[in-house]
C-alpha positions in Angstrom: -6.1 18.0 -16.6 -7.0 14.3 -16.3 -8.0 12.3 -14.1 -5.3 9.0 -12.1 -7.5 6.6 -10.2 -4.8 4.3 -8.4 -5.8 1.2 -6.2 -3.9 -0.4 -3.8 -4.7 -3.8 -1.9 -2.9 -6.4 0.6 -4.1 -9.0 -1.5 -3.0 -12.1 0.5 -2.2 -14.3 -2.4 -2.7 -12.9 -5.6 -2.7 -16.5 -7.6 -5.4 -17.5 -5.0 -7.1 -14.3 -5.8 -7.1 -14.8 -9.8 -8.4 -18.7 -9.1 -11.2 -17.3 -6.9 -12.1 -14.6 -9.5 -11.8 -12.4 -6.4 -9.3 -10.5 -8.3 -12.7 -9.1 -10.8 -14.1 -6.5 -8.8 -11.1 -4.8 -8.5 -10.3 -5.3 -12.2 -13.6 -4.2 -12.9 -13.0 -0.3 -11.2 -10.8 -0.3 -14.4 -7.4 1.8 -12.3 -4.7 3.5 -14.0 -2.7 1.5 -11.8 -3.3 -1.5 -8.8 -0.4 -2.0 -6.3 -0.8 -5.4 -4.7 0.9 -6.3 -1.7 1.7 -9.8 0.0 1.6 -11.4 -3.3 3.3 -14.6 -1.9 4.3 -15.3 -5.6 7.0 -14.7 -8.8 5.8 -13.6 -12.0 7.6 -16.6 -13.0 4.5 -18.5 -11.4 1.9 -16.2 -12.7 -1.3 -17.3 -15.0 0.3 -16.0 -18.0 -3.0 -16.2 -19.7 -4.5 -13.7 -17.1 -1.2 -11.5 -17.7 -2.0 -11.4 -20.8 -5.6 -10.4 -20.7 -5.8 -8.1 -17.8 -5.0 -5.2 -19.9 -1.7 -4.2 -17.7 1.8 -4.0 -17.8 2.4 -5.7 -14.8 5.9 -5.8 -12.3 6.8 -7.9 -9.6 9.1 -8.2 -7.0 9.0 -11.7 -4.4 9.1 -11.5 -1.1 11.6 -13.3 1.4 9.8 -16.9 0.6 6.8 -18.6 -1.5 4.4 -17.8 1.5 5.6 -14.2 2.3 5.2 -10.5 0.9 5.8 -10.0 -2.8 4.7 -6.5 -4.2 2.7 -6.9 -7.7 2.0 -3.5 -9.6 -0.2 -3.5 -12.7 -0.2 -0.3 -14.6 -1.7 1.0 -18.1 1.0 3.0 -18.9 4.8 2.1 -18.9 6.8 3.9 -16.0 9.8 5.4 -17.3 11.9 3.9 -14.8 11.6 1.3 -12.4 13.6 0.5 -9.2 13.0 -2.2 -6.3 14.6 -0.9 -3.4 15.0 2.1 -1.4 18.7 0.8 -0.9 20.4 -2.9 -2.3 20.0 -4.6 1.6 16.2 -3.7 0.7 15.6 -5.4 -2.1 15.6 -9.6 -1.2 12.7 -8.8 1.1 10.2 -7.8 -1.5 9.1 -4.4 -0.1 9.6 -1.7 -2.3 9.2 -0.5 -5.7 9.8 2.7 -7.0 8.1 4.1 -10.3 9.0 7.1 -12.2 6.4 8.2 -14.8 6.4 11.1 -16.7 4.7 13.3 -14.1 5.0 11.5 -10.9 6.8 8.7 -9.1 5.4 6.1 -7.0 6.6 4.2 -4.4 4.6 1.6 -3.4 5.8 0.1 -0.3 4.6 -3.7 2.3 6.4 -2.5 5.5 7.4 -5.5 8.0 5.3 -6.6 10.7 7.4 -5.2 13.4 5.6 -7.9 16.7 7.1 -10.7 17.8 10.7 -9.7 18.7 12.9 -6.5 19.0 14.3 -7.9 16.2 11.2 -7.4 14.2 10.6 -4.2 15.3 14.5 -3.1 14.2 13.9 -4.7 10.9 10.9 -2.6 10.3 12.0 1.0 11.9 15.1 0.2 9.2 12.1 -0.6 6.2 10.6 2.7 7.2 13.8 5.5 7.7 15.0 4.2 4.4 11.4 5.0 3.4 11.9 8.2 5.4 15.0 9.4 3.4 13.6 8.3 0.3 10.9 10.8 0.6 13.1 13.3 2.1 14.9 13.5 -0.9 11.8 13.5 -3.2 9.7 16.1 -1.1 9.2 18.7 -3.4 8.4 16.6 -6.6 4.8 15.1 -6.8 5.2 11.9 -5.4 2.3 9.3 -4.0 3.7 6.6 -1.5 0.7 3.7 -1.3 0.5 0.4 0.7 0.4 -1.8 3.7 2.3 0.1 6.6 1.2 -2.2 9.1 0.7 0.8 11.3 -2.2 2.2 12.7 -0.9 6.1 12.9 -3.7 7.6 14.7 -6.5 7.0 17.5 -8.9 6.9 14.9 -7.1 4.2 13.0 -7.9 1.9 15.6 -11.1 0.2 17.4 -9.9 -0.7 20.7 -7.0 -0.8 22.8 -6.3 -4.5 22.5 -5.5 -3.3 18.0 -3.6 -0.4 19.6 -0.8 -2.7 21.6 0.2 -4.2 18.1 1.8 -0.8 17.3 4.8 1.0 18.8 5.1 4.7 19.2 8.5 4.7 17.2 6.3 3.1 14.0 3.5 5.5 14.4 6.5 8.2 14.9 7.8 7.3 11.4 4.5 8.5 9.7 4.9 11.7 11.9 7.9 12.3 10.5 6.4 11.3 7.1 4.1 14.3 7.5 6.4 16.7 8.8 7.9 16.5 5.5 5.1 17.7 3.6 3.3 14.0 2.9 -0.5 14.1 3.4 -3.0 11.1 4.1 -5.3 11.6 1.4 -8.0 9.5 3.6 -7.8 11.8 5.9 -8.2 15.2 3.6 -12.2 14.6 3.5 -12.5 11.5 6.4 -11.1 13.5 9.2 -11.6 11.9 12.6 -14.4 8.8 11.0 -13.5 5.3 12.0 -13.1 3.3 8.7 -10.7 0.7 8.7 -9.0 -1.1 6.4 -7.6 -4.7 8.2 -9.4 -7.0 10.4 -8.2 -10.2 12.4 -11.4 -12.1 10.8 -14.7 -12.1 9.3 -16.4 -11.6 12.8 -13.8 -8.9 13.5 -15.0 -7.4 10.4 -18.8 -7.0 10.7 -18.6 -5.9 14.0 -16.2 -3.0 13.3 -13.4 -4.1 15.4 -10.1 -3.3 13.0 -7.4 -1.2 12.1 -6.7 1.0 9.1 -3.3 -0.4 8.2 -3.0 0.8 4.3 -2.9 4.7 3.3 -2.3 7.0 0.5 0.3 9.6 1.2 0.7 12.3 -1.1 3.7 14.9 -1.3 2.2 18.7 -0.3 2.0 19.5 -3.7 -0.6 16.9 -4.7 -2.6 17.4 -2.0 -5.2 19.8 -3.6 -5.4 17.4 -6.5 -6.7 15.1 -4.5 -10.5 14.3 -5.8 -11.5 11.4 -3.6 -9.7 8.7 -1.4 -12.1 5.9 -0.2 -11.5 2.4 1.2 -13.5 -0.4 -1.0 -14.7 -2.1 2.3 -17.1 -3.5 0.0 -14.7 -6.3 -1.6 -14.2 -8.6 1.5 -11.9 -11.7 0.2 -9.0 -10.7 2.2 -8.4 -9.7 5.3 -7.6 -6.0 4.0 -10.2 -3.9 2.2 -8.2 -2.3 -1.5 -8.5 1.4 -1.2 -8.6 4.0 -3.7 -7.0 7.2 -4.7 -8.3 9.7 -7.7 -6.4 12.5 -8.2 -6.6 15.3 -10.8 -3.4 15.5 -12.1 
């Protein structure tokens, strides 16, 4: 048995990240694998020096423009397959990559912001049942889905009822649905009912608690009691979302 420590983190410019050397402490945990989301980048524009150094085999995906999404994942060893979309309309918006290694897959997933317009909110309930079917389909393999769902699933994701109207009932619905097929928040395997978060609207937001846990580890049933830790790293604060961790034994 061995052990898979996987981080994943809304990085909120990973370029800006690197310059900032904000990038290190996450570096520094020394992952199997780091999923970054809202990348707001190409490879194509990536310090190909840092590539180069960071140890990682590294595969990216842009989002809809230069100052949106984008999905980043660094990895230590080579996945045997890799796909960028749940289905072909999926993949120009940057939200989805799908890795097969040798004895899991990962689907590391940026869901839309859903606010603003019902448009926004069709756009993203479409993001997430594709998700949905996805996972149906992969159920009983061992399968880890990791990233930004811009949800807040539960009444202890949330601080206060002015987070809560950001979220409808059909998004939280979705990661009911998620779960009725067998997927399991790892956070919540030894974090039950505490209020950690892992999003805030600023620093002030921040230090006085007042946030949403936004970004989750979901594991298929029969990873679940592999699960060694899962922990949010509210300790690195240059975004406005914490990176959290997952260590399984696998």
């Amino acid at each position: 048995m061995s052990e898979l420590k996987i981080i994943s983190w809304n990085v909120n410019g990973i370029r800006t990240r690197i310059k900032n050397k904000d990038v290190n402490p996450v570096l520094e945990k020394e992952a199997d694998i780091i999923l970054f989301q809202e990348t707001k980048t190409a490879y194509e524009k990536m310090d190909k020096k840092f590539l180069d150094k960071c140890g990682y085999e590294s595969y990216f995906l842009k989002g809809e423009s230069a100052r949106t999404g984008g999905l980043a994942t660094f990895t230590k060893e080579k996945p045997c397959i890799v796909r960028r979309f749940f289905k072909e309309s999926a993949d120009a918006l940057g939200r989805a990559s799908i890795l097969n290694y040798e004895n899991f897959t990962l689907i590391h997933v940026y869901a839309p912001v859903g606010t603003g317009t019902k448009a926004k909110l069709n756009e993203k309930l479409d993001y997430l049942n594709n998700l949905l079917s996805f996972a149906d389909l992969a159920k009983d393999k061992d399968v880890i889905i990791a990233g930004d769902f811009n949800i807040a699933h539960k009444e202890a994701d949330i601080s206060d009822l002015d987070t809560k109207v950001t979220f409808t009932e059909e998004e939280r619905e979705v990661l009911d649905k998620l779960e009725s097929l067998g997927f399991v928040d790892a956070f919540r395997l030894s974090n039950k009912e505490e209020k950690q978060f892992t999003s805030w609207k600023n620093q002030e937001a921040r230090e006085m608690n007042e946030g949403a846990r936004l970004d989750y580890f979901f594991v298929s049933k029969s990873l679940a009691d592999k699960v060694k830790s899962c922990t949010i790293l509210d300790e690195i604060d240059s975004s406005k979302h914490a990176p959290i961790e997952l260590i399984l034994d696998l």
